[in-house]
Backbone bond lengths (Angstrom), bond angles and torsions (degrees), N, CA, C in turn:
res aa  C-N    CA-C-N  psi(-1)  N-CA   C-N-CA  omega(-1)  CA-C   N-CA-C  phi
1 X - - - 1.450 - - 1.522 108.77 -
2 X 1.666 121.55 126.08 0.940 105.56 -168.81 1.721 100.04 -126.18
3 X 1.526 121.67 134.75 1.383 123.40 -171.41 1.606 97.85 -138.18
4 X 1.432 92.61 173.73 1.636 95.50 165.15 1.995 110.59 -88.85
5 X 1.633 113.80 140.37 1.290 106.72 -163.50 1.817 103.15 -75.77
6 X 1.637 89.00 141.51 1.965 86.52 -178.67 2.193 82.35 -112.28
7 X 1.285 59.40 157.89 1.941 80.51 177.63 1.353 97.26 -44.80
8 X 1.512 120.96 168.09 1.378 138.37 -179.66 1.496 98.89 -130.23
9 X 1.413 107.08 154.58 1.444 110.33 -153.53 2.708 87.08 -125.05
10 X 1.105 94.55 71.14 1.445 69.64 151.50 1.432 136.36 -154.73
11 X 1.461 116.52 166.34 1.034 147.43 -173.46 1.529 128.32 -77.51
12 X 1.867 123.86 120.07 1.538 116.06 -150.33 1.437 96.41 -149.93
13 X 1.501 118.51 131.96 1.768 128.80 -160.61 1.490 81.54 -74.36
14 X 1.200 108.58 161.83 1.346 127.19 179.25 1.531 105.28 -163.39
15 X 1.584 114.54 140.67 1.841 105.78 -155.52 1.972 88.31 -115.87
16 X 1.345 118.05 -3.80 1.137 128.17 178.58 1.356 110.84 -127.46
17 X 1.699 131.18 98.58 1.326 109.99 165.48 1.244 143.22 -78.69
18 X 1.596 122.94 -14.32 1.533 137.82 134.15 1.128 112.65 -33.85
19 X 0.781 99.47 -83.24 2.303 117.67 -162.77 1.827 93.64 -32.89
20 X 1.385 105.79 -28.10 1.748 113.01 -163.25 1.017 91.50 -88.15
21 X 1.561 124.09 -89.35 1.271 134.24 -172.00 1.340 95.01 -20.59
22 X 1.598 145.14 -74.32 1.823 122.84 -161.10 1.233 101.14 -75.88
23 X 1.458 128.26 -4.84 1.853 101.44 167.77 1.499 101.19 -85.12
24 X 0.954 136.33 -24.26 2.040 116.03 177.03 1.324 101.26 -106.82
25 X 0.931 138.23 9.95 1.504 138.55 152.96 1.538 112.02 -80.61
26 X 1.597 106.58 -54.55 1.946 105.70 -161.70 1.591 90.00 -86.10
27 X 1.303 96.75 -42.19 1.508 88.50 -154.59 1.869 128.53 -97.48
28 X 1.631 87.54 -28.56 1.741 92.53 156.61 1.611 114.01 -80.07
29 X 1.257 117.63 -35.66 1.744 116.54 -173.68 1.442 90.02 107.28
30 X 0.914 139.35 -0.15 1.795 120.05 176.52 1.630 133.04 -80.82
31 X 1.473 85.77 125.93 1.417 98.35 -161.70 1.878 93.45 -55.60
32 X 1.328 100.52 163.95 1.446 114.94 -174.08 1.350 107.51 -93.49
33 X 1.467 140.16 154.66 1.643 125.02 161.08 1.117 106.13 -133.76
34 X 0.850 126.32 -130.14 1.909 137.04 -160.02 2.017 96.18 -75.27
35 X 1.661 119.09 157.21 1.292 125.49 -144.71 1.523 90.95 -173.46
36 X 1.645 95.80 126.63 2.052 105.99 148.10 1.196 105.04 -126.84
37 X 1.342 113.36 -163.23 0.974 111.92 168.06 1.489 138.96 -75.90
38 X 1.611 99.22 15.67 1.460 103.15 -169.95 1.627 111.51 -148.69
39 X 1.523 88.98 0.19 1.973 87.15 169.72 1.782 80.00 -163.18
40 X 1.697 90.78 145.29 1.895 115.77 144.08 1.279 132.42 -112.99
41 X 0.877 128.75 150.66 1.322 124.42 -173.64 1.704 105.43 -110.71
42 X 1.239 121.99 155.81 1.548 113.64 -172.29 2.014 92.61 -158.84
43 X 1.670 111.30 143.47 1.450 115.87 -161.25 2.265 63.96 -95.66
44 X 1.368 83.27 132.87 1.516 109.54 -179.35 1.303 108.03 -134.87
45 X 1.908 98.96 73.12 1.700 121.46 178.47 1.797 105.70 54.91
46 X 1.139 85.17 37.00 1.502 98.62 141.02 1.838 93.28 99.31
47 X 1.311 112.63 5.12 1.577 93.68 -168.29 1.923 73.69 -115.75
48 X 2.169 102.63 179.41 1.008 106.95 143.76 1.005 160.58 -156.71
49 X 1.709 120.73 151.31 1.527 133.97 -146.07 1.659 102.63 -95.25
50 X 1.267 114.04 128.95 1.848 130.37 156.13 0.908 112.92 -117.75
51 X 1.600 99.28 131.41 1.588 115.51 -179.54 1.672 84.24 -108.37
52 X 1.663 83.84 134.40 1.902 96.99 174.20 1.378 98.79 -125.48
53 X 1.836 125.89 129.71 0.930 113.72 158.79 1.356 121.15 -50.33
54 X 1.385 105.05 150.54 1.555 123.42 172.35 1.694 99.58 -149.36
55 X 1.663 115.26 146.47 1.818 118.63 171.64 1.588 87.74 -69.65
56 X 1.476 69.91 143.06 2.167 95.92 169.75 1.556 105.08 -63.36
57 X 1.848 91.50 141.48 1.112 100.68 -165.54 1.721 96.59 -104.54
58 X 1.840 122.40 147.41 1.389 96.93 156.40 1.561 129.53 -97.60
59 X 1.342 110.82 35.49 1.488 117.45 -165.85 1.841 88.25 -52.23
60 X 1.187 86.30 -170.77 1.571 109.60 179.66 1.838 110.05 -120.24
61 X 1.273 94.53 157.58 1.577 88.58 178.37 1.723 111.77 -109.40
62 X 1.608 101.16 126.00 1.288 109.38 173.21 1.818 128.72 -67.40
63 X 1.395 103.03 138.41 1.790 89.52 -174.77 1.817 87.97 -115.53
64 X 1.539 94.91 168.27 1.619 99.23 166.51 1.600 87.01 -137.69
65 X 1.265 113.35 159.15 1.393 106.94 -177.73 2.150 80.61 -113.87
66 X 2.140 73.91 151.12 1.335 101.07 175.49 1.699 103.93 165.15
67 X 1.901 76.23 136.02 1.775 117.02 -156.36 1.913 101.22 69.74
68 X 1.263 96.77 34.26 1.649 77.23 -172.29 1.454 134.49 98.25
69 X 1.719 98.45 -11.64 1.932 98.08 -174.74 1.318 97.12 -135.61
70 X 1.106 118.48 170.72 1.432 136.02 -144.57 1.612 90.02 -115.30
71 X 1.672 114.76 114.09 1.498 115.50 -151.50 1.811 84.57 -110.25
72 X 0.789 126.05 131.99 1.815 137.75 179.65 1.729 88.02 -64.00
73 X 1.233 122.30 150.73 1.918 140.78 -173.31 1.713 78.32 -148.25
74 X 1.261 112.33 130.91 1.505 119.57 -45.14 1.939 121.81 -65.36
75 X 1.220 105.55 -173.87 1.649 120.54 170.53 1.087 108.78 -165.16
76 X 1.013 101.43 161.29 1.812 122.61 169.21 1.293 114.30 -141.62
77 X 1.608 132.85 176.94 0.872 152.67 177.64 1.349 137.17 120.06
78 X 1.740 145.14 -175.82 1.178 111.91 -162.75 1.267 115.14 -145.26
79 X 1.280 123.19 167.91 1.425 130.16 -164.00 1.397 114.18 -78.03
80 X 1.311 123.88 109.37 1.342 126.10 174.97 1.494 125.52 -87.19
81 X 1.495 131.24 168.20 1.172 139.20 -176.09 1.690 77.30 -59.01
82 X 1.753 112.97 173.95 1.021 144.89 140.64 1.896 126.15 -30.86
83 X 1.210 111.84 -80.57 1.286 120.45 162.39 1.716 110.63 -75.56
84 X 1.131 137.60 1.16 1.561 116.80 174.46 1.829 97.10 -88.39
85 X 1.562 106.61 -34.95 1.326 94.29 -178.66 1.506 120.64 -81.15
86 X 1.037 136.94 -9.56 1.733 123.52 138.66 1.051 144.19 -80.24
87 X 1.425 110.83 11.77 1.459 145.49 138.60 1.705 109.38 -51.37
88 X 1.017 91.61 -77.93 1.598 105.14 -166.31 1.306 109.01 -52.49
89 X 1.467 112.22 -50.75 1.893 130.28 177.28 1.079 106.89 -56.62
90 X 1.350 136.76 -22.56 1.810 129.43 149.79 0.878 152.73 -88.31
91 X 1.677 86.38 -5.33 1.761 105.67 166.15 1.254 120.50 -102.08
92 X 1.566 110.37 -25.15 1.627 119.51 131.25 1.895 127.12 -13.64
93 X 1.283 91.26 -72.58 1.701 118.69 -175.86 1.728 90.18 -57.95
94 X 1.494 107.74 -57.93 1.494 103.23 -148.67 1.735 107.12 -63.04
95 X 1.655 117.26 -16.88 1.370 115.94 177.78 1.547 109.51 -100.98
96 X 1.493 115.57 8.76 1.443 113.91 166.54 1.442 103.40 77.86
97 X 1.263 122.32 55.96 1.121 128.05 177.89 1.638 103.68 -97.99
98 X 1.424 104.67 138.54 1.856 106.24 -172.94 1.270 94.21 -85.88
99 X 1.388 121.32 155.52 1.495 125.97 -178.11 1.568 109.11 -130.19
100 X 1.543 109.78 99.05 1.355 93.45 166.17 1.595 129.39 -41.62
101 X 1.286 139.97 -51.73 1.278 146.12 155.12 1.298 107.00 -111.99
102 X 1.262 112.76 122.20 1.788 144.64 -172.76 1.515 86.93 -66.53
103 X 1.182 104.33 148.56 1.938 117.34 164.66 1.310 117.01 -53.82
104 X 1.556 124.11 126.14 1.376 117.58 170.41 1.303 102.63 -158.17
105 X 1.242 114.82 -148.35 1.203 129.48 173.00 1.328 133.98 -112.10
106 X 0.946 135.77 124.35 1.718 131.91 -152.90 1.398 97.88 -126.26
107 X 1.615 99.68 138.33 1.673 98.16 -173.97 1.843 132.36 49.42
108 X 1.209 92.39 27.95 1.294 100.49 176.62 1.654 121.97 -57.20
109 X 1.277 80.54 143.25 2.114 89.15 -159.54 1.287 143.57 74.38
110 X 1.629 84.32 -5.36 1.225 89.50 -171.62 2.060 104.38 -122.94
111 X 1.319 125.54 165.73 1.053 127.26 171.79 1.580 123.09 -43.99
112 X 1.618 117.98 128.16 1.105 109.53 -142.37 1.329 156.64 79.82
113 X 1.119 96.27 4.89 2.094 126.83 172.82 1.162 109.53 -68.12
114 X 1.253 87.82 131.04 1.876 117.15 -169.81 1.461 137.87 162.33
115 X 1.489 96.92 125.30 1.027 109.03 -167.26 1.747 114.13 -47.17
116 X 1.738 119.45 163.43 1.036 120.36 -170.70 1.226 131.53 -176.61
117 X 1.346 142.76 140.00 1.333 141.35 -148.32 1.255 122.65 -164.10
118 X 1.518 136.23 127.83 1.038 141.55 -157.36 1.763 105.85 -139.21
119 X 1.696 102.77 138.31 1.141 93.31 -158.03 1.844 95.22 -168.23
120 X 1.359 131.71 130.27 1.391 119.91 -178.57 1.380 129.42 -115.99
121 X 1.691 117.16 163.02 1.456 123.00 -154.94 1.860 85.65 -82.37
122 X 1.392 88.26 167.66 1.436 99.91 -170.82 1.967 114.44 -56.78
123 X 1.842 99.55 -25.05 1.460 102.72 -168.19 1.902 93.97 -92.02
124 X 1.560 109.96 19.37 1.791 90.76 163.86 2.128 97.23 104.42
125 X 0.828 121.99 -16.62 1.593 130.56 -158.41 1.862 80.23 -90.24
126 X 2.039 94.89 131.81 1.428 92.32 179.74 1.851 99.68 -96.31
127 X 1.151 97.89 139.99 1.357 106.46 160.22 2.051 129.27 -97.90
128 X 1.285 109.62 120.92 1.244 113.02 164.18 1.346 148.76 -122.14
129 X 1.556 124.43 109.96 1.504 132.19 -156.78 1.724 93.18 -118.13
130 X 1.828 80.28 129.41 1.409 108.86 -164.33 2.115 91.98 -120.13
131 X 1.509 86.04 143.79 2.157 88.39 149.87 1.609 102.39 -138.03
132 X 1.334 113.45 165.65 1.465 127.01 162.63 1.588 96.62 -106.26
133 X 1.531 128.36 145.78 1.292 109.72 126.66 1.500 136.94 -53.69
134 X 1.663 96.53 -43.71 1.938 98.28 -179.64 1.646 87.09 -92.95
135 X 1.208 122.13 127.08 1.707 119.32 171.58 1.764 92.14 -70.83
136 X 0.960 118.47 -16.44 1.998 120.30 -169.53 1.649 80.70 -56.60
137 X 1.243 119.28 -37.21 1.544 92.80 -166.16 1.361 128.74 -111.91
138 X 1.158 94.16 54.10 1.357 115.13 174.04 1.876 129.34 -90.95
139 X 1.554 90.12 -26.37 1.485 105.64 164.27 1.250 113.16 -110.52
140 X 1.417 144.76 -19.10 1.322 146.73 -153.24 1.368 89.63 -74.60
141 X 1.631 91.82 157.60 2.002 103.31 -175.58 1.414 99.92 -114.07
């Protein structure tokens, strides 16, 4: 099915709503929007993200391996131009952000190549920012 993409609307427990609010505020750049006392909402590159408090959980975090690295179940996050995402991956670095999987290249040469990086919000939630050079291959099998 092929459309033009409309923003995506979602929603992620968070056991600190401070501690959050300045990690996608200082450190992603996302503007802030509407707020209670128990969720914010923030335009997170154009789509949008609410953080709702929730008590910390001690689940465990699931991996699936793929290209070789141990991918966090669940994640989110979103596909950037080419050059915005090695942009971001150094301004990442430059605030000392820990990276579950460091930026590289995944599937290189092969269908589906693209760069990629994994990395989490302060309340434990993995985040993942992807680019294609060809965006065509973003769905191809």
């Amino acid at each position: 099915m092929k459309s033009n993409p409309s923003p995506f609307h979602i929603a992620i427990p968070v056991h600190n709503l401070e501690e959050c609010r300045k990690f996608y505020r200082e450190v992603l750049n996302c503007e802030e929007g509407r707020s209670s006392e128990h969720w914010i909402d923030f335009n997170f590159f154009g789509h949008q993200l609410v953080i709702h408090y929730k008590a910390k959980s001690n689940e465990a975090t699931t991996t699936n391996a793929v290209d070789g690295k141990a991918v966090p179940i669940p994640h989110y996050g979103v596909v950037l131009p080419w050059d915005s995402f090695y942009v971001l991956a150094e301004a990442l670095k430059q605030k000392n952000i820990h990276f579950i999987i460091e930026p590289h290249i995944r599937f290189e040469g092969l269908t589906g190549e693209q760069a990629t990086m994994f990395f989490k919000d302060p309340a434990g939630n993995a985040l993942e920012f992807k680019a294609f050079k060809d965006m065509s291959q973003l769905f191809v099998k």
